[in-house]
C-alpha positions in Angstrom: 0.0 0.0 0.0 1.6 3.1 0.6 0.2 7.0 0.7 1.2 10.0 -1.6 1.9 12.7 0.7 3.2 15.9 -1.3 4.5 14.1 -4.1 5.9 11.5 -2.0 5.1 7.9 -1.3 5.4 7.2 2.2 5.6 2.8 2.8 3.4 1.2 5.5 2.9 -2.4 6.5 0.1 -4.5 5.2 -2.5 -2.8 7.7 -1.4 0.6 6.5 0.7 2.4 9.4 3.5 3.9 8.7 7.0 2.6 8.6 8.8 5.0 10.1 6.8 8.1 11.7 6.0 11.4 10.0 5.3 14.4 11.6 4.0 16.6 8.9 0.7 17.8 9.1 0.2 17.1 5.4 0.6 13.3 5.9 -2.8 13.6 8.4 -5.3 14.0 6.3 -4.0 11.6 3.5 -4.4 9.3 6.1 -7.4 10.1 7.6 -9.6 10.6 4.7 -8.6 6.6 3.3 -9.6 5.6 7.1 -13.0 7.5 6.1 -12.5 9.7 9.3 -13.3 13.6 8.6 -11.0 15.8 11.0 -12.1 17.9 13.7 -10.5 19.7 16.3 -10.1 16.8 18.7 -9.0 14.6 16.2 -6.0 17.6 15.7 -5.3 17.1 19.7 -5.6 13.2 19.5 -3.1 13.0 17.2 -0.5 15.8 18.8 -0.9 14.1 21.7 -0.1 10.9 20.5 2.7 12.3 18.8 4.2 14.1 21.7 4.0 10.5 23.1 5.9 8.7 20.6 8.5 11.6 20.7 9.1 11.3 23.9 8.6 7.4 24.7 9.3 5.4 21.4 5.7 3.9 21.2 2.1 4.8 21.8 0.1 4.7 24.6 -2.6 1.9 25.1 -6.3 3.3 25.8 -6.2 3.4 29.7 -3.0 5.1 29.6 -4.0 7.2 26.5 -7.5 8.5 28.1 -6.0 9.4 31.5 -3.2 11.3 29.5 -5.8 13.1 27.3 -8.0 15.0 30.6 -5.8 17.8 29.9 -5.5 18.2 26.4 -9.5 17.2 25.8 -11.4 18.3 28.7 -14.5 16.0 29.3 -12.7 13.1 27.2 -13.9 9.6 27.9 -13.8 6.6 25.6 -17.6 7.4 24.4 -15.8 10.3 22.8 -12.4 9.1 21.7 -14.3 6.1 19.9 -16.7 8.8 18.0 -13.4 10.2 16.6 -11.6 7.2 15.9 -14.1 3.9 15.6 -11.9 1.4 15.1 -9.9 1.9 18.3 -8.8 5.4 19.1 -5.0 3.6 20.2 -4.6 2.2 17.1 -6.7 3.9 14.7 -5.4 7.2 16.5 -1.7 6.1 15.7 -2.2 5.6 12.2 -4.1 8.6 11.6 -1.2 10.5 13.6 1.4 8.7 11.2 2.6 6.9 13.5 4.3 3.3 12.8 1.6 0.5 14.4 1.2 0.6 18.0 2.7 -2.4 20.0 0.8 -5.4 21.4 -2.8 -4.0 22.5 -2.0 -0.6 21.6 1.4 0.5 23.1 2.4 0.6 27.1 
């Protein structure tokens, strides 16, 4: 597979992450709109967040670790709300849409 980010083709594995992250915001909505997902504003903070996270630990967080880390970013975030952003699991779906290589075991730490 692979997307075309500014004239670029950026590999993934066969589920579609990323080999190696990008943190350009043009790679975001490539991704987003072949996961079908239309960005908002707390998609935008989802995917800093998780970005900030992989910058500074190597990996993703999994959901428990990602919704308690997410209070202050998204005020009134739950997992009712994460999963309306990103249905097919907000730690993985979330990573991918971040561009983000895939997540390990259930979702990272």
């Amino acid at each position: 597979m692979g997307y075309i980010v500014d004239g670029r083709e950026l590999e993934t594995d066969e589920q579609g992450y990323l080999l190696e992250p990008d943190y350009s915001e043009a790679v975001v909505p490539v991704i987003a709109a072949a996961e079908g997902i239309e960005l908002t504003d707390g998609h935008w903070k989802v995917v800093n967040f998780l970005r900030d996270e992989y910058r500074e630990n190597g990996h993703t967080p999994n959901f428990r670790n990602m919704l308690k880390g997410l209070e202050d970013v998204l005020p009134g975030c739950d997992s009712k709300m994460l999963y309306a952003l990103f249905p097919v699991g907000p730690a993985k779906q979330g990573a991918k849409v971040a561009g983000l290589p895939q997540p390990l075991g259930k979702g990272g730490y």
